[in-house]
C-alpha positions in Angstrom: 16.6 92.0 44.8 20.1 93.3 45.1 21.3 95.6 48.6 22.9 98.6 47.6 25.6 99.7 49.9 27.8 102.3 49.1 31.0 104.0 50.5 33.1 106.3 50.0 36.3 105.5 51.6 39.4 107.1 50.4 42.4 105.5 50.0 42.6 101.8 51.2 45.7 99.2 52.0 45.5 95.9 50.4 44.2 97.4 47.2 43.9 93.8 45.8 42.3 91.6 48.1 39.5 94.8 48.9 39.0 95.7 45.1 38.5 92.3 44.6 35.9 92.4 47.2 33.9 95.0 45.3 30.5 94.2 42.6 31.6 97.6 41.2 34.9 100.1 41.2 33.9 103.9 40.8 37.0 106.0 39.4 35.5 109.6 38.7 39.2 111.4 39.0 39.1 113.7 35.7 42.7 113.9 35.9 44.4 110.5 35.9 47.5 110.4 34.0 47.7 106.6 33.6 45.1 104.5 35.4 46.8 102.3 38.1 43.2 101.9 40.3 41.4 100.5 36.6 44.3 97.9 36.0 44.3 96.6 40.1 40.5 96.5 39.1 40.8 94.4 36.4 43.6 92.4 36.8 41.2 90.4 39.4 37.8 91.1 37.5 36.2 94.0 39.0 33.7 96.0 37.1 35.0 100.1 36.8 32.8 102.6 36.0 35.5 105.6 35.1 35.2 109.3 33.9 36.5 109.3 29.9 39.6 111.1 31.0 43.3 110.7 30.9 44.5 107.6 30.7 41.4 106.3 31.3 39.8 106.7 27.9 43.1 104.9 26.5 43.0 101.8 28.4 39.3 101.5 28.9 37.1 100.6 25.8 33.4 101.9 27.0 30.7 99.0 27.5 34.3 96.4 26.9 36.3 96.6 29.6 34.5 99.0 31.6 31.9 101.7 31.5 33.3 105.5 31.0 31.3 108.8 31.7 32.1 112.0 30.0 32.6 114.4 32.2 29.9 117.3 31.6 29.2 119.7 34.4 31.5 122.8 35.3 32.8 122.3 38.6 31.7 125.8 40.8 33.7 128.3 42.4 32.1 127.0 45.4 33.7 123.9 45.2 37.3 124.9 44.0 37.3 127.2 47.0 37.4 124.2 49.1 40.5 123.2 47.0 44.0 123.6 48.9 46.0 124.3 45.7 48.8 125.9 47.7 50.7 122.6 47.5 49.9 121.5 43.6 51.1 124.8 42.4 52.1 127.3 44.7 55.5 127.5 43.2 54.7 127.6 39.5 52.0 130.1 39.2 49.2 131.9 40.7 45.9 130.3 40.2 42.9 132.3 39.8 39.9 129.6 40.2 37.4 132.3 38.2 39.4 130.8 35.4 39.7 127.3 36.0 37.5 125.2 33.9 37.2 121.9 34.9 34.3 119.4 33.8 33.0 117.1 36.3 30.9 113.8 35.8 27.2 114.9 37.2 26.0 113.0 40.1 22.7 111.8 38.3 24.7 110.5 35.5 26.9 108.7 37.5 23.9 107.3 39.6 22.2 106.1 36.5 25.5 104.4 35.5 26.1 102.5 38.6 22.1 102.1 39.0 22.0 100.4 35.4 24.8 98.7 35.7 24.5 96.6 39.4 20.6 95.9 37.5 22.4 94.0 34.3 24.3 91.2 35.8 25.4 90.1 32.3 26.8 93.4 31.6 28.4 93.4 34.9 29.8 89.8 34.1 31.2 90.8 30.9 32.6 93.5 32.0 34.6 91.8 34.6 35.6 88.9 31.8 36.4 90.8 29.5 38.5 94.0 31.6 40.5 90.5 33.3 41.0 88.8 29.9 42.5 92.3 28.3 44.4 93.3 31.3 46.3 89.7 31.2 47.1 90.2 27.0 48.2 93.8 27.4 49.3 94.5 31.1 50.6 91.6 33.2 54.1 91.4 34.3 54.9 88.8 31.8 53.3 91.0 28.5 55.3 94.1 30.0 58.8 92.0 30.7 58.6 90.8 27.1 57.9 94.2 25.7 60.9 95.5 27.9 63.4 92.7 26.4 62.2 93.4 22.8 63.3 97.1 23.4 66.7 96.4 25.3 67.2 93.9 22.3 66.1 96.5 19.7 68.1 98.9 21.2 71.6 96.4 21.1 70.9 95.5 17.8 71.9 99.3 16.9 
């Protein structure tokens, strides 16, 4: 029998040594340029479930590397009216949330993700292997100071 115990805790210090802590990272942000949070994850073998967004959907190969969700359900009015968007856009438009069309993961998918996966140890083992074994062959600092030099070099050579 496994304990579930789950929190939501915003942003952290010491992202490493608590991610690596963790039997299972949730990333549900439906906008995420890049995907720092998966790459700490896997660079020390945590498990990510993810929302197939962004970046996200690049660097994460679903049931691989990690698990992604599409997003599905509409977000309300309800809940962009809690959203302070004065800061992310006040300057370059007005927004009118009636038009905004964002698609969120649901809750009971996302349940049934995490439920599923904290029941399959294997999956949740090969997960971890394989998400620490691709982030070392595509994103460690020595893969990313080699690709750097081959671009400075490239770049000389012309």
């Amino acid at each position: 029998n496994r304990n579930i115990n789950i929190r939501f805790l915003g942003p952290v210090k010491g992202n490493f040594k608590f991610i690596s802590n963790l039997d299972l990272l949730i990333i549900p942000s439906i906008i995420e340029p890049f995907g720092n949070t998966y790459l700490e994850a896997a660079q020390v073998g945590t498990p990510v479930i993810a929302a197939k967004s962004g970046g996200l959907k690049e660097i994460i190969t679903h049931k691989k590397t990690g698990i992604l969700l599409k997003p599905k359900k509409y977000l309300t009015e309800d809940y962009l009216n809690d959203i302070d968007f004065s800061n992310i856009y006040s300057q370059l438009c007005k927004i009118d949330k009636k038009q905004i069309k964002l698609k969120i993961i649901s809750e009971q998918c996302l349940a049934q993700a995490i439920n599923d996966l904290l029941f399959d140890q294997r999956l949740l083992n090969s997960l971890s292997k394989d998400a620490y074994v691709n982030f070392q062959k595509k994103f460690s600092s020595s893969i990313f100071i080699r690709k750097i030099n081959d671009i400075y070099f490239a770049l000389i050579k012309k």
